[in-house]
N, C-alpha and C positions, 0 to 999 in steps of 0.2 A: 406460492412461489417463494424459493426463498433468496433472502440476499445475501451478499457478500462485498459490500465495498464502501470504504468511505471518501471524503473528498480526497485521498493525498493517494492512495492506492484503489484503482478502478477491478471491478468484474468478478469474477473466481475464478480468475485465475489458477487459482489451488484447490480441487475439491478436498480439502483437509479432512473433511467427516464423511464425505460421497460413499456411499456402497461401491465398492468392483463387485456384488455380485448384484441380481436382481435386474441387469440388462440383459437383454438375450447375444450371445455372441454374434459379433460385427456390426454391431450397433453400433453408430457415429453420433456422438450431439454436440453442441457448439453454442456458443454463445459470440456476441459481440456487445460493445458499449461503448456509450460518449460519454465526459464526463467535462463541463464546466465549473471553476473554482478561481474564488479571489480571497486572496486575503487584503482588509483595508486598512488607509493608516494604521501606522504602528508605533508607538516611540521607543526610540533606543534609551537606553538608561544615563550614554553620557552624552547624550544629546544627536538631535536630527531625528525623520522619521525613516519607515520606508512601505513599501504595500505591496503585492506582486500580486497576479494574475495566473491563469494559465489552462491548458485542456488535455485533457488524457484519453487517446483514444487505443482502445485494445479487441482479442479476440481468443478464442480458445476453441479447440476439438479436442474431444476425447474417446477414443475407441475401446468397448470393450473386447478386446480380444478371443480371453476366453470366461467362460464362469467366473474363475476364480482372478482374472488377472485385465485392468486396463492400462492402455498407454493414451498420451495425449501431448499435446502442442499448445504454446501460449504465446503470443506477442503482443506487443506493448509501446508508445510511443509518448513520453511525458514532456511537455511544453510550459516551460513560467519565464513571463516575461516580469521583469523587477524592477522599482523603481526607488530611488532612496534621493533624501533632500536633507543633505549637508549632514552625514553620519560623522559624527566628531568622533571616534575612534578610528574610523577608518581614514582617517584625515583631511575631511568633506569631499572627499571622493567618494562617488559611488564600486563597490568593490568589484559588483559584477553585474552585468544584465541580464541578455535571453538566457537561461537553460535550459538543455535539453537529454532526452536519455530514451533511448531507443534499447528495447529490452525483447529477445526469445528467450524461453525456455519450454523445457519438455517434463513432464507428468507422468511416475508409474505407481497405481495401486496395486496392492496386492494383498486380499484377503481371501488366507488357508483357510478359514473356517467362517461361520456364520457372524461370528462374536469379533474377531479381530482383523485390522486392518493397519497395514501399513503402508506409509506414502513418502515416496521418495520425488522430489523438485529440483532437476539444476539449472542455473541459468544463466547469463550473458550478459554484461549490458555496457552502454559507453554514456557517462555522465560527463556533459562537459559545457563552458560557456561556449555562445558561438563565438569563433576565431580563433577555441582551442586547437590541439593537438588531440585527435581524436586517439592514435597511436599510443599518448599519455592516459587515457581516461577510460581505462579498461577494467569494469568489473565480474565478477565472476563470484558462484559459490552454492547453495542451496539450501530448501528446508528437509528434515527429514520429521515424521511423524508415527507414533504408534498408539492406537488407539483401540478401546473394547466396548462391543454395545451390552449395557447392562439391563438393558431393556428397551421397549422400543419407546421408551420416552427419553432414554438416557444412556448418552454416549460422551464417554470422558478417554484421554489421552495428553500423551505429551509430547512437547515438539523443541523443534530448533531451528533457530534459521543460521547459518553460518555464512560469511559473508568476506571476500577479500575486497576490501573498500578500495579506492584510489592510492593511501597511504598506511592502509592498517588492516587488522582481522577485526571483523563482530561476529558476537555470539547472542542471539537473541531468545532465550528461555520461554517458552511458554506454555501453559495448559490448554489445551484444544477440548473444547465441551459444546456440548449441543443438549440441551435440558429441555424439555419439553414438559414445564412443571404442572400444565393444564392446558385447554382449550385453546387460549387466548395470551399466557406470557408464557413469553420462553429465554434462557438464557445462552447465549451462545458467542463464537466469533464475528467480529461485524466486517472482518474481511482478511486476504489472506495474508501469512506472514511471508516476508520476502529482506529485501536487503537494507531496509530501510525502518525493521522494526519487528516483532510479533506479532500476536495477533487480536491482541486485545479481548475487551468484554464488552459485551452490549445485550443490556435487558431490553425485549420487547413488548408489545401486547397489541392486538388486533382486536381494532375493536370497531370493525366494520367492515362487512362482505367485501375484500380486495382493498384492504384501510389495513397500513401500520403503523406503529411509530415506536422508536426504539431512543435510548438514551445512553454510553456507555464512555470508554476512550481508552490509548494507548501511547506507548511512546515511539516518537519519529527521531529519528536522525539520519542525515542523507550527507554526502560529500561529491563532488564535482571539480571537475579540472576546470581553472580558470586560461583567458583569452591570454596568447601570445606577447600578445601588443597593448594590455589591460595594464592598471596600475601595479600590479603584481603577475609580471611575467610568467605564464607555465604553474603559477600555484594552482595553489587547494581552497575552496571554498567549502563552507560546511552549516548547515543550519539543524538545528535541533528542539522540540519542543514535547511536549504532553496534547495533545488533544485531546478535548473535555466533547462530546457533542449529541445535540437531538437530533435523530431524525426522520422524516414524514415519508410512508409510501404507497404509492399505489397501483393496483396490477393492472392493467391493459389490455382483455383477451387473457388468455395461458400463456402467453409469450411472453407479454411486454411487461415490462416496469421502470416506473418515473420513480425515485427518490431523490429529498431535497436533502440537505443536511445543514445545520444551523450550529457552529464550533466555538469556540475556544480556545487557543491553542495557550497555554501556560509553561512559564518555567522554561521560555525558549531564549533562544544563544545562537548569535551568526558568528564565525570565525571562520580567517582568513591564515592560512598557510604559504609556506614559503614551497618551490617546487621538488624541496627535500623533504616536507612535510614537516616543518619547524614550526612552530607557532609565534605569529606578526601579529596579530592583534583581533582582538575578541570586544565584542559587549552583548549585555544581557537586553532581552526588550521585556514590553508589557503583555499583557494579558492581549493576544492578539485575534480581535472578530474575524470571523468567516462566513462563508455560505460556499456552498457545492449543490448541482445538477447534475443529475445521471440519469442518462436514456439506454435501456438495455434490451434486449431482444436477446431469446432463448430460439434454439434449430434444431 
């Protein structure tokens, strides 16, 4: 079985490397997943800490249409609750609490020929503290992917994920590969790209009947509408980081699968915007610990 997700993005969402052919037409399958994550203490650079919490539950269908062509459906629902203790840039005010980001999108593959595949992603979402303006906190955008199987251990392609943020465009470059360099490692994406990043690298190795464990990382940046009536009216909050992480899995039946993940996050930056999208004030934090749980079930 394979996976697709790390602690900050849940599921597959995106079959990035999925065959559209090799299902028989009107074939349906579907997934669902939970997905528990905290990040703990942290310290800011100019002082104070902070830690946040939070759980992502999502789901996905995909229909093959015909031979040569599927569509599908994804939703998504991302919850962090945040805590901070006397962030001196932010001027011991905590800048934001709950967030949250409720996210559909929809899935077309489409491969003309055995060898190639293209995949198109658009999708929807509203990132916002609770007490925002949900009407303010509208995002939108997609990935797009082309990819060629050069055998069936080795499938490379390239991707984009494009993204109209709360106050800006991103454009997130990356190489989509699926390497099957033997029995037991393989190197590939560890989960899908969307608005909030690419899709990174993660080597794995199996090395035990329904036993994995993978190692790789990617870069995160997210942005969110902050609370009405918060210390910064109607802004912009925004966190960003590198995730470094291992992680442990195990299959279930053919259906199920548990992975932990044990992270990292480096090189990360909370900043707070004005509701013009001005920049009020930023700090850098430390090397930030994590763990994530994901319970997943395939249909």
């Amino acid at each position: 079985m394979r996976r697709n997700t790390w602690l900050v993005v849940t599921l597959a969402a995106l079959p990035c490397l999925a065959p559209a052919q090799g299902l028989p037409p009107g074939t349906t399958v579907g997934s669902a997943a939970l997905s528990g994550l905290t990040e703990f203490d942290t310290d800011l650079d100019r002082g104070g800490s902070f830690r946040w919490a939070g759980v992502i539950a999502s789901g996905s269908l995909l229909r093959q249409v015909t031979p040569q062509f599927a569509a599908g459906v994804t939703f998504q629902y991302d919850y962090q609750s945040w805590t901070f203790d006397q962030p001196a840039a932010f001027g011991g005010v905590a800048p934001w609490g709950d967030v949250m980001q409720p996210r559909v999108g929809l899935t077309f593959v489409y491969a003309p020929t055995s060898d190639w595949r293209f995949v198109v992603s658009p999708s929807v979402a509203w990132a916002y503290e609770s007490g925002a303006s949900t009407g303010d906190a509208l995002e939108y955008g997609g990935v797009v992917i082309a990819s060629r199987v050069f055998s069936p251990r080795l499938t490379l392609g390239l991707g984009a994920a494009i993204y109209r943020q709360i106050d800006e465009t991103k454009v997130f470059p990356f190489l989509a590969i699926d390497w099957k360099i033997d029995d037991r490692w393989r190197l590939s994406n560890p989960f899908p790209a969307g608005p909030v990043g690419g899709a990174g690298l993660e080597l794995t190795y199996a090395f035990a009947e329904g036993w994995e464990t993978g190692f790789g990382g990617a870069y995160r940046s997210y942005q969110f509408r902050l609370d009405r009536d918060g210390p910064v009216p109607g802004g912009i909050g925004e966190n960003r980081s590198l995730p470094l992480f291992v992680r442990l899995s195990r299959n279930i039946g053919k259906d199920a699968q548990v992975d932990l993940h044990v992270a990292a996050l480096v090189n990360g930056r909370l900043k707070v915007k004005n509701q013009d999208g001005q920049d009020l004030a930023s700090d850098d934090y430390a090397t930030a610990p994590a763990l994530g749980l994901t319970v997943r079930y395939r249909f």
